[in-house]
N, C-alpha and C positions, 0 to 999 in steps of 0.2 A: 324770340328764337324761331327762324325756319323751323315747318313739321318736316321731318324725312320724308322723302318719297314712298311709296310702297314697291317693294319689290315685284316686278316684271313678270307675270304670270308664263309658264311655259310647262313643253309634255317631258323636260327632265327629269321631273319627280315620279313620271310613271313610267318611265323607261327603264324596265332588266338591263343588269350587266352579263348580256348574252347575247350571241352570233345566230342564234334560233331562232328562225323569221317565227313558226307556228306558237312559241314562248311570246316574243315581241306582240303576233294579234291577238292572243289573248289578255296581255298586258295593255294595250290597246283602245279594247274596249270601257276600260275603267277610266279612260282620260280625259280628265277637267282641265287640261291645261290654260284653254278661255271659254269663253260663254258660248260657240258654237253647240257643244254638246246638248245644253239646253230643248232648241229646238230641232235635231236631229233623232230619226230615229233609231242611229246605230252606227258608230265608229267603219269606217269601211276602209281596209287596208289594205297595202298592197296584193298582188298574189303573182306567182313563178315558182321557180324553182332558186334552189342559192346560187345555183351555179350557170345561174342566166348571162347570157352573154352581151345584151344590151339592156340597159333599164329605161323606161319610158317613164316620164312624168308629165301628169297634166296639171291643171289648178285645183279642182274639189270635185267632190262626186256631185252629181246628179240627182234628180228625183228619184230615176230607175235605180242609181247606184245605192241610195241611202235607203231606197226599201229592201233592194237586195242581198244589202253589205257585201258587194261585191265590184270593184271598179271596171269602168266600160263597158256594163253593160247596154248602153242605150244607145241611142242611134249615132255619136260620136265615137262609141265604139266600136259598134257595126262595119260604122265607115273605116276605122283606123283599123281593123280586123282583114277589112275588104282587102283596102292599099300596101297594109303591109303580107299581103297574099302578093298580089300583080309584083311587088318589087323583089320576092325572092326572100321573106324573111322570115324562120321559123318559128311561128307564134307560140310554140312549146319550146324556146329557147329566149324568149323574152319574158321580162318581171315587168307590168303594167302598175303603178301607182300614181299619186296626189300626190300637193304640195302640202294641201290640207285636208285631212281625214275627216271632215264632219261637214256635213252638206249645211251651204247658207242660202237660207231663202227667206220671200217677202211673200206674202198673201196676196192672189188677184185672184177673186170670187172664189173658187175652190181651187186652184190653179196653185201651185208653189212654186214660182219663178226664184230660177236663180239668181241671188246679189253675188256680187264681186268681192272677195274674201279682202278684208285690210291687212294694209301694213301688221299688225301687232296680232293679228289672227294667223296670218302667212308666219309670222316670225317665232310666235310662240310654237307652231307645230311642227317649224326645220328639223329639232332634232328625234323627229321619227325619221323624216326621211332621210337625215345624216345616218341614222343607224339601220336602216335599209338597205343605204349604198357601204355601209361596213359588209355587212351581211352576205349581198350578193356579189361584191367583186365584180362589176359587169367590165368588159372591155369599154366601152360608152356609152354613155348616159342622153337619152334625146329628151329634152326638153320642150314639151306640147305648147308653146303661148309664153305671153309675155311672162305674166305669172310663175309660170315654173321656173323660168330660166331668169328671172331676177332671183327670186327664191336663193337661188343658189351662186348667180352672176352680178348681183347687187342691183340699183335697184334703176345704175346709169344704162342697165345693158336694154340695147332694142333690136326685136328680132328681125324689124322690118331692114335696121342697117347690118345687122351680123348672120342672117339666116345661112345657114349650113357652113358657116366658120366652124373650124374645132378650136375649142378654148382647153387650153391644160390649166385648172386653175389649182392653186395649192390647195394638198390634202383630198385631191379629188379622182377617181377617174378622169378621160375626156370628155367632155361635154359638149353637144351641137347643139343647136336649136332650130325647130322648126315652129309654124302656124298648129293650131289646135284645128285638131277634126270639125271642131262644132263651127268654126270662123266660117267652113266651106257650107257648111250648111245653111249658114244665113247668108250665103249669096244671093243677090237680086234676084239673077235668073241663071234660067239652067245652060246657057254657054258659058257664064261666067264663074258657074257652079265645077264645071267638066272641065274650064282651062286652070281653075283653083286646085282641083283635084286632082290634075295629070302631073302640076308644079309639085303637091304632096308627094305625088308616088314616087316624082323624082329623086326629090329630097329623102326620100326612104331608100332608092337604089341608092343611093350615097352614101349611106346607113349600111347596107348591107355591103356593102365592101371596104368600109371601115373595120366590118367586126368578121368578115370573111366570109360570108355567108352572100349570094343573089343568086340569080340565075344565070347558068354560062349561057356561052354563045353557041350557036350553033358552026 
């Protein structure tokens, strides 16, 4: 006789039934939902307001982020901090978050590089960020990299063929997607860094008149 499978580990079992982001990060912190936790130093959630008008998702914090516990801190967020200045978009009216709350990395010398979060790492920690997007009610949702935007777009979706489409997917706000800030940063060089980053901010003005928000004209 077949053994049964084991049931699918995920952050269900530590998720409140509550609209209370500040409830939600402290519940948060206690979450085992995969093995990430392990070698992390500290759950890092989202942070806004509820009543953010657009929600940004990237893939996983950072080294900066996981000593922080705080997301975007690092030079990915710098730059996404920059861009969505230049495009007109009220950073005190935006919720910044992960796909995955728990930093993954591999050892080089004393160095913590970051690895790329799997399938079943991505999948077990969705329903933080499904109860996020409960929470904050944002007008639309940007999706930073492939990562966040399969996360939620499955896993056929590619940013390079759909970038700044709005997808209305069931159960969702709207959702766009763009390149992750850090993409720009490992540009070759810096013409290709500055023609990478003017396509960001663009894609950000596009954003900010989506949710009504940019710079008028003069």
């Amino acid at each position: 006789m077949p053994r049964a499978k084991a049931p699918a580990r995920s952050a269900l079992d530590y998720i409140p039934d509550t609209k209370n982001l500040n409830v939600m990060r402290d519940a948060s912190k206690k979450c085992e939902g995969c093995d990430l936790y392990l070698k992390a130093t500290q759950t890092v959630f989202g942070e806004g307001q509820t009543n953010s008008e657009v929600l940004f998702v990237g893939e996983q914090p950072g080294d900066q982020e996981d000593r922080s516990g705080k997301p975007f801190v690092g030079p990915a967020g710098r730059l996404l901090d920059e861009c969505m200045i230049e495009a007109g978009i009220d950073r005190s009216k935006a919720y910044v978050t992960n796909a995955v709350k728990h930093f993954k990395w591999e050892p080089r010398g004393k160095l913590r590089l970051h690895k790329k979060p799997n399938s079943l790492e991505i999948g077990a920690c969705k329903p933080w960020l499904e109860a996020e997007i409960r929470a904050v009610a944002p007008k639309l949702v940007v999706c930073l990299g492939a990562t966040a935007a399969q996360s939620l777009l499955g896993p056929a979706f590619r940013v390079t063929q759909q970038r700044g489409v709005v997808i209305e997917p069931s159960g969702l706000p709207p959702v766009v997607a763009t390149v992750h800030p850090s993409s720009i940063l490992r540009a070759q060089d810096e013409e290709s860094r500055a023609r990478e980053k003017q396509q960001f901010i663009n894609d950000l003005k596009g954003v900010a008149k989506l949710i009504g928000q940019g710079k008028k004209s003069a």
